[in-house]
N, C-alpha and C positions, 0 to 999 in steps of 0.2 A: 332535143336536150343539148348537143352540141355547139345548135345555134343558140337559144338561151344561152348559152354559158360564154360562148364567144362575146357576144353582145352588150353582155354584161364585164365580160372581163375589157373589153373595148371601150366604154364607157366608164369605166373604172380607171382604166389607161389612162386616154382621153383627161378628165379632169385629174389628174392627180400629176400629167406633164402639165399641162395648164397653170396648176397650182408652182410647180416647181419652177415654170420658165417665171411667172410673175415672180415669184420670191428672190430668183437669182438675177431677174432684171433691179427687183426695186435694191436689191444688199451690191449691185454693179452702180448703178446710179447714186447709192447712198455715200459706195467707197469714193467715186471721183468726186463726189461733190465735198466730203472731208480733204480728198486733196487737194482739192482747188482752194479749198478754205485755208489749209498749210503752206499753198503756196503763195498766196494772196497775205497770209498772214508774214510770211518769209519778206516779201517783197516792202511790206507796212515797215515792219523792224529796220529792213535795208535803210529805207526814207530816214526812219525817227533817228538811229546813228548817224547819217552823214546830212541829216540839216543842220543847218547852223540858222540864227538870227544876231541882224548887227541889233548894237546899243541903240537904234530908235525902234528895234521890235521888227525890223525888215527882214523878211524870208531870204535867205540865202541858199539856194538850190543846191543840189549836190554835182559836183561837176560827173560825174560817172552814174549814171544813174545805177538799178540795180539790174536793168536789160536794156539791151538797144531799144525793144521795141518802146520803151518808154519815150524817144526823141522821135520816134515816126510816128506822124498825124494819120489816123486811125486803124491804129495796128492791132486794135482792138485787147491793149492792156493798158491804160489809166491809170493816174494818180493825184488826188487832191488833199491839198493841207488848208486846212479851215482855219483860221484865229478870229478873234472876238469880233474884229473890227477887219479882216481883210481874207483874201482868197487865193491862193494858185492852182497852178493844173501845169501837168505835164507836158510837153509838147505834143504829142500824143493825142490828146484830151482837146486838140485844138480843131475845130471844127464838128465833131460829134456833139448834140445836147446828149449829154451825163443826167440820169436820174437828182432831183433834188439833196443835197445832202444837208445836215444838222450836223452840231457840234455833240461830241458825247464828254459826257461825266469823266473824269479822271481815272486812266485803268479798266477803263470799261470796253466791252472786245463784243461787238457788233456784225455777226455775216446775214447777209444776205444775198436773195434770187432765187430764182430769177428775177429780174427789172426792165425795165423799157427803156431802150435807148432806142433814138433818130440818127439814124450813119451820115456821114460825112456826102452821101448822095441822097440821101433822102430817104435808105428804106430802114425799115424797121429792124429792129433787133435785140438783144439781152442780153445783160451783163453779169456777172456774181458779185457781191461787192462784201468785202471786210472792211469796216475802223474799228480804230485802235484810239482811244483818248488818252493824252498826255500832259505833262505839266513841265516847262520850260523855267529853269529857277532864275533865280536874281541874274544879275548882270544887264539889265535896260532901266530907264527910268523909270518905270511901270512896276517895276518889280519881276514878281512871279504871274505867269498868265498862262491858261491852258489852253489847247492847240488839237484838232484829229486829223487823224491821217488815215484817209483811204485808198485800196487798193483798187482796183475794177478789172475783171477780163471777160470778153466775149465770151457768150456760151456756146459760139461753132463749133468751135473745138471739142466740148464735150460733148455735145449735140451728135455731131459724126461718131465719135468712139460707144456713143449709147447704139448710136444705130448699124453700125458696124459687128457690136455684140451682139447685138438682136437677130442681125441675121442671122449669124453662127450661132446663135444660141438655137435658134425654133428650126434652122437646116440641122443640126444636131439633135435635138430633140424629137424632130422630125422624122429622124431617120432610124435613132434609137428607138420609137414606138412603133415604127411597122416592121423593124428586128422583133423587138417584143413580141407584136402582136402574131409573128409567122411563128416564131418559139412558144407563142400562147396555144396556137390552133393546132402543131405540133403535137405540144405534150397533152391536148386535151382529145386528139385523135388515139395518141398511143396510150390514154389512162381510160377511153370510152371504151377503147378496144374488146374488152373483159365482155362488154354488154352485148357489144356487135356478134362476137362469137355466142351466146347467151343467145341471142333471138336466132342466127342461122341457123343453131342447134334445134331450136325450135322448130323452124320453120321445117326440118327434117324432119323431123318427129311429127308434126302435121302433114306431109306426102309421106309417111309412110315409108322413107328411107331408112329412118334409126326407130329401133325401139326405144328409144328415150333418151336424157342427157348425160355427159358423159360427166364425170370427178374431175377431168383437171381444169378447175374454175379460184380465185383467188378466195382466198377466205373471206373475206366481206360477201360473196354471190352464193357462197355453200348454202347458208340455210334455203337460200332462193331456189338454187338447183336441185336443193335434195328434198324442197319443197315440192315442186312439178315433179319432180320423179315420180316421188313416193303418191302424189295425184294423179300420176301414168298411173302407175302399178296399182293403185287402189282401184280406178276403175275398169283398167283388164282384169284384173280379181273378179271384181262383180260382173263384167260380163261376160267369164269364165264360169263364175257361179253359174248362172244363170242358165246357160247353155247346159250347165252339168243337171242343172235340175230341168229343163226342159229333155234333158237327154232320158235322166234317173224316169220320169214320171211317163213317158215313154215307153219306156222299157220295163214299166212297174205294169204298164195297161197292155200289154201285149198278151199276158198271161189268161186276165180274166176275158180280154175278148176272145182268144182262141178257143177257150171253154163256152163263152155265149156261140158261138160259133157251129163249134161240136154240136151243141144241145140243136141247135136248130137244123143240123143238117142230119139230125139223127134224132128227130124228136120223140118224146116221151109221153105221159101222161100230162093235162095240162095243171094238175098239182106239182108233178116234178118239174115242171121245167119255170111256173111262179118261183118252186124253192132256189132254184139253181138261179133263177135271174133275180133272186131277192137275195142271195148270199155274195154274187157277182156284184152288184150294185153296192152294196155296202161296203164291201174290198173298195172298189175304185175309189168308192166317196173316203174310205178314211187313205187310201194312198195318194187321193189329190190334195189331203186337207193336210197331211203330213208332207210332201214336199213343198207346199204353202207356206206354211210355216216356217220348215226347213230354210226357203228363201226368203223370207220375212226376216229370220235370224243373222243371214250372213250379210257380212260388211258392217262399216258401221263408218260416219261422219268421219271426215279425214280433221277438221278444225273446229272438234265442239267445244262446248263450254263447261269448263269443270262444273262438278255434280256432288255434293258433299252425303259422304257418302255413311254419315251413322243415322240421321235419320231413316233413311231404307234399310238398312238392317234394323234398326228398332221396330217398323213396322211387320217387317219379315220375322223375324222372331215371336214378336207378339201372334200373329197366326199361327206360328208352329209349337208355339207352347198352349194353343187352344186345342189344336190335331193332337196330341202326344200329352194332353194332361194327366191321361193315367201312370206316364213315365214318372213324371216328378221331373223333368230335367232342369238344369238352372244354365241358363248362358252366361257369360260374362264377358265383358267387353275390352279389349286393348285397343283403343283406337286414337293414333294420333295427334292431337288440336290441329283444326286445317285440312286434314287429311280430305283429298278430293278425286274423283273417277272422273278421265278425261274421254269420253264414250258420249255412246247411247246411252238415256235412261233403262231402256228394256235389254241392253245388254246386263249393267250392272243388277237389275234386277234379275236376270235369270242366271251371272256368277253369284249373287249371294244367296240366291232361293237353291240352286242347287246345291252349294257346298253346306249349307245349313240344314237341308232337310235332311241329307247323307247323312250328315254329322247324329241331327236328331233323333234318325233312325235306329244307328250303331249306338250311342250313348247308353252308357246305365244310366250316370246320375250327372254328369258336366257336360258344359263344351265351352269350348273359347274361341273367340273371333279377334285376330291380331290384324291391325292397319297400321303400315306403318312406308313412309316415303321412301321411296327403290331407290337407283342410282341417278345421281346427280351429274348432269352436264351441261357446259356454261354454253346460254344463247336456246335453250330448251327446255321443253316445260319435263318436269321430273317425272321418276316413276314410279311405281307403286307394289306394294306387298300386301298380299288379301292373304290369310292362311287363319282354317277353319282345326281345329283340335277339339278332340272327343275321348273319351274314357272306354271307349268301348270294348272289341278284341283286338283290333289292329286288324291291318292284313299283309300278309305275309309279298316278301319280297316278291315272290317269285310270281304273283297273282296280280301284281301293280297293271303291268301290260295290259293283260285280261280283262281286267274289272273298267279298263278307259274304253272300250268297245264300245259301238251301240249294239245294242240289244242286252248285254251281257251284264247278267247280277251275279254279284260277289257272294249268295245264299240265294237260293233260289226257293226257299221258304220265304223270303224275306218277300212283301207285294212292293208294287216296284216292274216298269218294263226295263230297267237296266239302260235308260237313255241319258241321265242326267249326268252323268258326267261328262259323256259325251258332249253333250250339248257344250260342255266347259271345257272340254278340250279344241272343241269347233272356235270358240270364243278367243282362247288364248290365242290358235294358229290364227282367228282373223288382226287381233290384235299383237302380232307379232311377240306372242309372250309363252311364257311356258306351264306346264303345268307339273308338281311335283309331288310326290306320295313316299310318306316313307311314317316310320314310327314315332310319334309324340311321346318329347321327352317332357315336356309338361304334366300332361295328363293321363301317360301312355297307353292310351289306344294309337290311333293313326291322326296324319296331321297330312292335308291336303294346302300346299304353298300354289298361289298365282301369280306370279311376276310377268309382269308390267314395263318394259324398258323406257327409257327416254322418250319423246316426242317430240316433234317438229313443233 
């Protein structure tokens, strides 16, 4: 990841100096060639003030020109004055072939170049060249006649200063990018950092040095880390279960073999000892079918898919108002729009089979089924509220404890092994929720609350 990103930040780099040295080459190139244009235009003006023409239209040179280099043959600064019928050139101009020139329109302001010029030794080279078109008033016999005047200067000079900037420009540029690019690789060491610590964490937790990750991680990696945590703990839960029910069913068969045991080392009649191994065998099979179960029930997908959650109570009610039709009982529903179980299907099914049937049982004539969204935390799916209300007699504070046992019924007229709530307190502590009883102010019989906290 950090190569990717380097790579990409480097190529990024990369063209975007690229882009910048070509822009401040071409706006360096653009400015000297305006000043050459200002100063070549400067130099035009010089000429047009200090020519003069006699009365037969003859050029009269300026005795000062506007730079020495104008009297030195090929100082590589020119200058030509056109008229209709005749030519000059600066002394200067005197051995160099000059690019062809025309006469321009009146006020008319002409640059050009680069051009081609042949040097005074034969090589090759380029000029810039400005005119300027003028109009010469009366005072010859001719009258008024118009006149251009050209500037010209070799492009060596700017030539050098382009190439001079360029150095300094891509040495600079040059050196500002792999500044960059060390402050890039930098800050992209000490911003990956978070993750590095993240996998070594890891990688403890796989040899078995840490039992899992620790909290101090940036808030962006939280959900991540308390993701694999809460995936540690989920699956030492289960293989803690596991163990407990391999332990539990163990320990459940120890009993009836030590009585198959007895029987055979003290045998009986071989009627008695069929009953004794027909009464043995059936123990075992429902103590094996019950911690089956038992572990069938426990844990539950750490990342399922919500499960909406009133069709399964409608179908579960509809059964239980066919078991209990001599009650008359009426259910009624509160249940949220949306409202969804973030579980197993068969957990949800054996929290609303249990708190429904209990309900059904106790009921004279009502019960009510409330769903409604738990607490809310940003970056987590929400939580949930199941709570079951009946009409019935309630039960008393002090019997709440009692009645959450397994085995244990809250009347023991009532049929019934006294395991179903159990079952749904087993559910809540696997689903890290709670389970609550107290007296329905609804209905007031008892009101059995499930909460459901946050989720990853």
């Amino acid at each position: 990841m950090q190569f990717r990103q380097l790579l990409a930040a480097t190529l990024g780099l990369v063209a975007f100096l690229a882009l910048a040295g070509y822009a401040l080459d071409r706006a360096f190139r653009e400015t000297a060639e305006t000043n050459f244009r200002e100063r070549l235009r400067s130099y035009a003006l010089a000429y047009a003030a200090d020519t003069d023409f006699s009365r037969s239209g003859d050029i009269i040179e300026p005795y000062n020109p506007p730079s020495p280099d104008f009297n030195r043959p090929g100082s590589g600064l020119y200058a030509e004055i056109l008229l209709p019928a005749a030519h000059w050139d600066s002394r200067s101009a005197q051995g160099p072939i000059l690019p062809e020139a025309r006469m321009l329109a009146p006020n008319e302001e002409k640059f050009e170049g680069p051009l081609p010029i042949t040097q005074i030794g034969g090589e090759r080279g380029e000029v810039y060249r400005y005119g300027l078109g003028l109009v010469w008033p009366g005072g010859t016999p001719s009258g008024d006649f118009p006149y251009t005047i050209y500037a010209l200067e070799d492009t060596t000079a700017l030539s050098q200063q382009v190439a001079v900037f360029r150095e300094a420009l891509w040495r600079y540029l040059g050196g500002a990018g792999l500044i960059l690019l060390l402050l890039q690789s930098i800050v992209l060491r000490w911003s990956l950092r978070p993750l590095r610590n993240v996998i070594n964490e890891l990688k403890r937790v796989q040899r078995g040095v840490a039992s899992r990750m620790s909290e101090r991680h940036p808030r962006e990696l939280e959900p991540l880390t308390e993701s694999i945590n809460a995936f540690i703990e989920s699956e030492r839960e289960n293989l803690d279960r596991q163990r407990n029910t391999l332990a539990d069913l163990a320990h459940s068969l120890k009993t009836p073999l030590a009585v198959l045991r007895a029987r055979l080392d003290h045998p009986g009649t071989e009627a008695e000892l069929r009953d004794e191994l027909d009464v043995q065998l059936r123990r075992m099979n429902d103590m094996v079918s019950y911690q089956l179960a038992r572990a069938a029930r426990s844990g539950h997908q750490l990342f399922a898919a919500p499960i909406a959650i009133e069709p399964h109570a409608e179908q579960i009610v509809k059964g239980l108002e066919k078991v209990y039709a001599s009650k008359g009982v009426l259910c009624e529903f509160d249940v949220a729009p949306g409202a969804v179980f973030f579980g197993e299907p068969g957990d949800l099914q054996e929290l609303l089979g249990n708190l429904l049937e209990n309900a059904f049982k106790w009921a004279r004539s009502r019960v009510l089924l409330t769903v409604q969204p738990g607490e809310q935390v940003a970056n987590r799916r929400p939580g949930l509220l199941v709570a079951v209300d009946d009409d019935g007699p309630g039960i008393p504070p002090e019997k709440v404890a009692l009645i959450l046992q397994r085995g244990v019924r809250g009347d023991e007229r009532v049929q019934g092994h006294g395991i179903g709530l159990a079952i749904v307190q087993d559910l809540m502590r696997s689903y890290r929720g709670t389970l609550d009883v107290r007296q329905s102010e609804e209905l007031g019989g008892a009101r059995f609350e499930a909460r459901l906290p946050p989720g990853l």
